[in-house]
C-alpha positions in Angstrom: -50.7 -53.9 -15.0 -48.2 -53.2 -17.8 -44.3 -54.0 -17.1 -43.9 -50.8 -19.1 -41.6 -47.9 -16.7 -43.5 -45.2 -15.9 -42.2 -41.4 -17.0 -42.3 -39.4 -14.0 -42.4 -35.7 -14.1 -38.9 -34.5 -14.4 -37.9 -36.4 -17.1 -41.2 -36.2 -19.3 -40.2 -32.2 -18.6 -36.7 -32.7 -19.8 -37.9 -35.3 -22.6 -37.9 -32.7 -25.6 -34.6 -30.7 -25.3 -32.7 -34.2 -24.3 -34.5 -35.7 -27.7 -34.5 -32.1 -29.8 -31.6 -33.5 -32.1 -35.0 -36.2 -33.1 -37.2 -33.3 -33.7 -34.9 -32.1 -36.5 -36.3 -31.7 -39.9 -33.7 -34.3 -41.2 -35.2 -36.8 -38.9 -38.7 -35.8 -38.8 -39.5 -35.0 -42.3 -38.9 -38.6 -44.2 -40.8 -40.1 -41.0 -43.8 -37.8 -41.5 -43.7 -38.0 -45.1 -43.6 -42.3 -44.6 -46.7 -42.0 -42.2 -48.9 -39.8 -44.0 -48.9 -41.5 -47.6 -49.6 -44.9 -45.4 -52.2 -43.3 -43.1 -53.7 -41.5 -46.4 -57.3 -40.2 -46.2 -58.1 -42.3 -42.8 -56.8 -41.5 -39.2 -53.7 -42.7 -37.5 -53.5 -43.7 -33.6 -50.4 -43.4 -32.2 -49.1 -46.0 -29.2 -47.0 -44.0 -27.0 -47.6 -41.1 -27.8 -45.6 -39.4 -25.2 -44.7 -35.7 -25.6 -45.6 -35.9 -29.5 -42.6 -35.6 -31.2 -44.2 -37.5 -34.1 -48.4 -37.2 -33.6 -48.5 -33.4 -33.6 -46.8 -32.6 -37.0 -48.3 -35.5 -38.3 -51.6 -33.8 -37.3 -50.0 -30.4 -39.0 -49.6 -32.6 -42.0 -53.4 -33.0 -41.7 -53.8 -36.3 -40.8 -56.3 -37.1 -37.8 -54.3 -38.1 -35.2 -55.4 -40.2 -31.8 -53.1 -41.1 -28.9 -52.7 -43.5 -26.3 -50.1 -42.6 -23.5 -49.3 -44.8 -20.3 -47.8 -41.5 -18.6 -49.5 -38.2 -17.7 -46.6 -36.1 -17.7 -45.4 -37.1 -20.7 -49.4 -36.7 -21.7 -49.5 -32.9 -20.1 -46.3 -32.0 -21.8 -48.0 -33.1 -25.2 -51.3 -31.2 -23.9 -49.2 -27.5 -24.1 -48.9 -28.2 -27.6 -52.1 -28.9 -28.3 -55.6 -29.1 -27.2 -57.9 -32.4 -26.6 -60.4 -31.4 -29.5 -57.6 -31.7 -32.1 -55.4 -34.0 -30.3 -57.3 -36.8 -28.3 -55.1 -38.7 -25.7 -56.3 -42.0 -23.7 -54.1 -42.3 -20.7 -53.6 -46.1 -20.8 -51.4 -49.2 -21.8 -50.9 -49.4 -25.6 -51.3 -53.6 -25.1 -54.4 -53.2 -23.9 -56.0 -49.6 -23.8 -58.7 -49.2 -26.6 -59.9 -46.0 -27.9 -63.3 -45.1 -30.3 -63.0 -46.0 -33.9 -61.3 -47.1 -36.3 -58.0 -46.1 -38.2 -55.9 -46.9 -41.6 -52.8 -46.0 -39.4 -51.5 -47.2 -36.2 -48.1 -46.4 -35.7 -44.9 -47.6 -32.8 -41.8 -45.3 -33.2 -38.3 -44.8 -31.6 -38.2 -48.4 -30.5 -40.9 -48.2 -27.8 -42.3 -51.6 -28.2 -39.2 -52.6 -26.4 -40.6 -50.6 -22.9 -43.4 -54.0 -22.9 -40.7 -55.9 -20.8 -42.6 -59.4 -21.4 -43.3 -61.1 -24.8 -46.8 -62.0 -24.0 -47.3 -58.1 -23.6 -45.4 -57.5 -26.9 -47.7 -59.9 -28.6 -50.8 -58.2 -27.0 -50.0 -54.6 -28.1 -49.6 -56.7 -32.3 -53.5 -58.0 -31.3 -54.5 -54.3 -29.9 -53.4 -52.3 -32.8 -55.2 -55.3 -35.5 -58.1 -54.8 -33.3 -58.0 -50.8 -34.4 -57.4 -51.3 -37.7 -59.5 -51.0 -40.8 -59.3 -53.9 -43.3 -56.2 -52.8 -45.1 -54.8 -50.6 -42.3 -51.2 -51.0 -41.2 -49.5 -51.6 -37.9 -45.7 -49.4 -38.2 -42.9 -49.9 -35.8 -39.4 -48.4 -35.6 -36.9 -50.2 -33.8 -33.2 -51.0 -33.4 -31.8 -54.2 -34.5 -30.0 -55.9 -31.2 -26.6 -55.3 -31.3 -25.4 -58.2 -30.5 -22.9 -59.0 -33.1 -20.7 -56.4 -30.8 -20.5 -58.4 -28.2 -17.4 -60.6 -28.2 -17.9 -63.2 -25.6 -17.9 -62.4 -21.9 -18.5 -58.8 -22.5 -22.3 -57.6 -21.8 -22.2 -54.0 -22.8 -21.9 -52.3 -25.7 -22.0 -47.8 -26.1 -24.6 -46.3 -28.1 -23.4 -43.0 -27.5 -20.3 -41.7 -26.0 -19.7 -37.7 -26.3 -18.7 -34.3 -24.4 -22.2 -34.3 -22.8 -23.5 -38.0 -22.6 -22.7 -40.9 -22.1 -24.4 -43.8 -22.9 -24.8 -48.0 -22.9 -26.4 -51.0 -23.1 -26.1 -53.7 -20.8 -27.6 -57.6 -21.6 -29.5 -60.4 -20.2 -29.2 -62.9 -23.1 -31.1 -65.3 -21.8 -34.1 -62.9 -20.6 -33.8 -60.8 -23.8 -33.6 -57.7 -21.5 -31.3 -54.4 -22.1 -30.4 -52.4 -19.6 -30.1 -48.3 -21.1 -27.4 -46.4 -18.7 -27.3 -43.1 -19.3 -25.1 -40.2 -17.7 -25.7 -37.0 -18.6 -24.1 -33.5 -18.2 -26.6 -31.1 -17.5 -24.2 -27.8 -16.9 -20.5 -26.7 -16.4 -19.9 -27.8 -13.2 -18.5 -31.3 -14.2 -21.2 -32.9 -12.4 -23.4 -35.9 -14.4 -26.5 -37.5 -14.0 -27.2 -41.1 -13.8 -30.6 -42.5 -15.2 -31.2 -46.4 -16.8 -34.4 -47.9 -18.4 -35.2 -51.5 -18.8 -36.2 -53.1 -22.3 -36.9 -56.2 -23.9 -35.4 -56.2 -27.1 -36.7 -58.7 -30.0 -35.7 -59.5 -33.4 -37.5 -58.9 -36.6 -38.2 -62.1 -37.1 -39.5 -62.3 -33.8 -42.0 -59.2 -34.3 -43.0 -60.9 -38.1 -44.8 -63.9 -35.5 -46.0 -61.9 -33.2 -47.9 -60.0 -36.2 -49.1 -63.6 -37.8 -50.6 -63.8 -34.2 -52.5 -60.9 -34.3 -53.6 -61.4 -37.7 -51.3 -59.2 -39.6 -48.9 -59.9 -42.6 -45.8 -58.5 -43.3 -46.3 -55.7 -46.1 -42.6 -53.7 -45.9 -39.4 -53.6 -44.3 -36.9 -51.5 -45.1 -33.8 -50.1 -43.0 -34.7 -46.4 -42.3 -38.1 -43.9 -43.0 -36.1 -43.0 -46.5 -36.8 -46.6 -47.6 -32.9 -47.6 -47.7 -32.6 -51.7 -48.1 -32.9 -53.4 -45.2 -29.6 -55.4 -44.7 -28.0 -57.9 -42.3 -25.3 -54.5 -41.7 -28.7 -52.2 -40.7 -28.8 -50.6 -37.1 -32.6 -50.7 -37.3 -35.7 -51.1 -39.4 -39.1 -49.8 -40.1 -41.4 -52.4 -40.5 -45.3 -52.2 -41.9 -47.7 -55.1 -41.6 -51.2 -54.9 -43.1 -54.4 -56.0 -42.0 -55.8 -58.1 -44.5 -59.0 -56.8 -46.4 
């Protein structure tokens, strides 16, 4: 069983207008424009495919897209979008959850790694996407860098997002490597907010770069966002690409 936390219905149905700021063009473009040129004439498989922010433009873009989804509603939301025949999804755990083929892309955005809440499950989902991949292929994850330089001592939370309709934070087990995501959100005019929270297990770069070696994989690219800026020791995230070796 994965540790991942399952999406339940209400909020796989709320997923897209809570995220529709991520849907954007300025968001969405450079990250479709990085993933095609990598996935070039081959097919990409998406891990976590969720409502398909990402996989159904990409698709659009004309690049073959597969999924693997661990939740159904999250899956059926993606499924009003687009049909089976020109979408496949595989309900499933991205560590472990194999699907026909063979692809040039397989791709981890919006710091989802982070919902496998165990290392050993982390470095399983770095073997399963090798194990897809054609000699040559790359593996692609976004993530946040662990904000941890914010925390003066004795303090274990730091805001991600504080505005008129959300509020949000991160709380820390240091010695776990788990965050804690507490959200409240203000979904009319009546004052009232609601509370959700997700667990995650965050990991360093350097951390992910072994994991890779593990599964085979060598570190091809990292750079701080999907326009290719420098990754710095001041960057809030990175996109890193490691390729199968031929």
């Amino acid at each position: 069983m994965t540790s991942s936390e399952l999406w339940t219905r209400a909020p796989a149905d709320r997923y897209d207008a809570e995220e529709h700021a991520m849907s954007s063009g300025a968001v969405l473009d450079p990250t479709l424009d990085f993933l095609a040129e990598l996935a070039g004439d081959g097919r990409a498989l998406e891990f976590a495919i969720g409502t398909g922010r990402v996989g159904v433009p990409l698709r659009m873009r004309g690049v073959p897209v597969v999924g693997i989804e661990l939740s159904e509603h999250m899956a059926a939301v993606l499924r009003r979008k687009v049909d089976e025949d020109a979408l496949p999804v595989t309900i499933g755990d991205m560590a472990a959850t194999t699907v026909p083929g063979k692809f040039t892309l397989v791709y981890l955005v919006y710091n989802t790694i982070t919902n496998l809440l165990t290392q050993d499950e982390q470095v399983e989902c770095f073997r399963n996407a090798a194990r897809h991949l054609t000699p040559g292929g790359r593996f692609v994850i976004e993530l946040g860098v662990p904000p941890l330089r914010f925390l003066p001592p004795g303090q274990v939370a730091v805001p991600f997002d504080v505005s008129e309709r959300h509020l949000g934070f991160d709380t820390f087990d240091l010695v776990e490597q788990i965050l804690v995501s507490h959200h409240l959100t203000r979904d009319g005019d009546d004052g009232r907010y609601r509370r959700g929270s997700s667990r995650h297990r965050y990991a360093w770069p350097a951390e992910l770069d072994l994991m890779a070696r593990i599964a085979g994989l060598e570190l091809d690219l990292r750079v701080a966002d999907w326009d290719r800026a420098p990754f710095t020791e001041g960057s809030a995230k990175h996109i890193s690409v490691w390729r199968k070796p031929a």
